[in-house]
VOGU-3710 file (C-alpha; in Angstrom, 3 decimals, decimal comma):
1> xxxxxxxxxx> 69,139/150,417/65,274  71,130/150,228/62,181  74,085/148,778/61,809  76,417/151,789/61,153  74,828/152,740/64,608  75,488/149,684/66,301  79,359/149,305/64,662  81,249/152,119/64,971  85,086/152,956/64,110  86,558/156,130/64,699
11> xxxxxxxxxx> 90,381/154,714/63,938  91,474/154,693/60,288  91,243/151,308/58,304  94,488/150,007/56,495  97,034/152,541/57,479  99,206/151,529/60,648  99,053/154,158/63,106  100,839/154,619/66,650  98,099/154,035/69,310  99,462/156,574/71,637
21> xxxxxxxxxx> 99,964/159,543/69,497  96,107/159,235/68,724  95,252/160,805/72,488  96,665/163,304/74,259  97,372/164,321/77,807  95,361/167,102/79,360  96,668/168,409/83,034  94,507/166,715/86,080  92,243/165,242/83,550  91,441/161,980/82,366
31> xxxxxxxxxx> 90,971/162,018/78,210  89,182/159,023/76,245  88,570/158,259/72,445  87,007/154,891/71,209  88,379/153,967/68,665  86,214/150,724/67,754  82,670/149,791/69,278  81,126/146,499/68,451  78,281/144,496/69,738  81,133/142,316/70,701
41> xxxxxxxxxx> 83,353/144,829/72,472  85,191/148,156/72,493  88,701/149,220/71,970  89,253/152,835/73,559  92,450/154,714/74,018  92,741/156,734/77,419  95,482/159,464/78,595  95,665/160,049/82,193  96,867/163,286/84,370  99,510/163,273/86,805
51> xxxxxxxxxx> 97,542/161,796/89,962  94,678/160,465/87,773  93,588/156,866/87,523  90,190/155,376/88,075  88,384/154,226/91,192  87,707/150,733/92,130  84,793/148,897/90,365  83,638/145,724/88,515  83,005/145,304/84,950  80,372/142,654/83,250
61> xxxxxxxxxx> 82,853/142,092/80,823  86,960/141,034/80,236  89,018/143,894/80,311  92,486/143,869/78,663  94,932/146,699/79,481  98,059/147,912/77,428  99,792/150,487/78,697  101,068/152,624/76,082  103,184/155,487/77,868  104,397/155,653/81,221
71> xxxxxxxxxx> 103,408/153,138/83,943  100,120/152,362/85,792  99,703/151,145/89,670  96,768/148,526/88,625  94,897/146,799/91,644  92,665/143,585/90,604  91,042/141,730/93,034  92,606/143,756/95,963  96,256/142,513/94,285  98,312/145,394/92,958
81> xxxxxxxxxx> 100,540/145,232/90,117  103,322/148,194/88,402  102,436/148,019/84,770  104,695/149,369/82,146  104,927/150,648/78,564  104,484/147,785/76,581  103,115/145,580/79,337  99,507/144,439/79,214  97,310/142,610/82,108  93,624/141,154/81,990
91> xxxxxxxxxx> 91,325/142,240/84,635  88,115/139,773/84,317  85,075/139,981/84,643  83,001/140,730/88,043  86,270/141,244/89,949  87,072/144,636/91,366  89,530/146,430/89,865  91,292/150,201/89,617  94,011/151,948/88,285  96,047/155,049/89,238
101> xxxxxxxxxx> 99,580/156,449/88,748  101,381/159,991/90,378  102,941/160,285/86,904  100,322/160,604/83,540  100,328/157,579/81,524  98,290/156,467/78,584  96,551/152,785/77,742  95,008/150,974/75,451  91,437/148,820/76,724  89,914/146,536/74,735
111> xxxxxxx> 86,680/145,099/76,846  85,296/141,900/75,551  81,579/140,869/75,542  79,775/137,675/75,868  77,404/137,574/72,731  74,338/136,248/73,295  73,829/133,211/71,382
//
């Protein structure tokens, strides 16, 4: 696999941009764009419906949320917490987690990977 294939960027280098104009909200939908994948990780912008959010699961990896716009009912480990615009909140590795709002809100994920060495 080549490298370009491997390392991908879809957000513009060296001009500052505003995360959450860069998705957009789409009526009982849920809307992604990754903006950066690595080897190392991804960074992907999502936009959530009113009533959307995603169902409980585990990831291999760290997970670090931002929310953007609006506020997020996020659930980690069976604890859930009211996240906010501007707020952020690390769900680790191997322990359940979901998300879910009535209103739409919009977040920013950046999952971390272990590299092998």
């Amino acid at each position: 696999m080549s490298a370009s294939a491997k390392n991908a960027s879809t957000m513009p280098t060296g001009e500052p941009q505003v995360l959450a104009d860069m998705v957009t909200y789409a009526a009982g939908a849920v809307v992604s764009r990754t903006l950066v994948k690595q080897p190392g990780g991804n960074v992907t912008l999502f936009s959530f419906g009113a009533g959307q959010g995603l169902s409980e699961h585990t990831a291999p990896f760290d997970a670090l949320v931002t929310i953007l716009d609006g506020q997020a009912d996020i659930t980690i480990g069976g604890k859930t917490q009211v996240v906010s615009a501007g707020q952020s909140i690390l769900m680790p590795a191997g322990v359940p987690h979901a998300l879910h709002s009535d209103a739409q809100f919009k977040m920013l994920l950046v999952m971390v990977r272990d590299l092998p060495q």
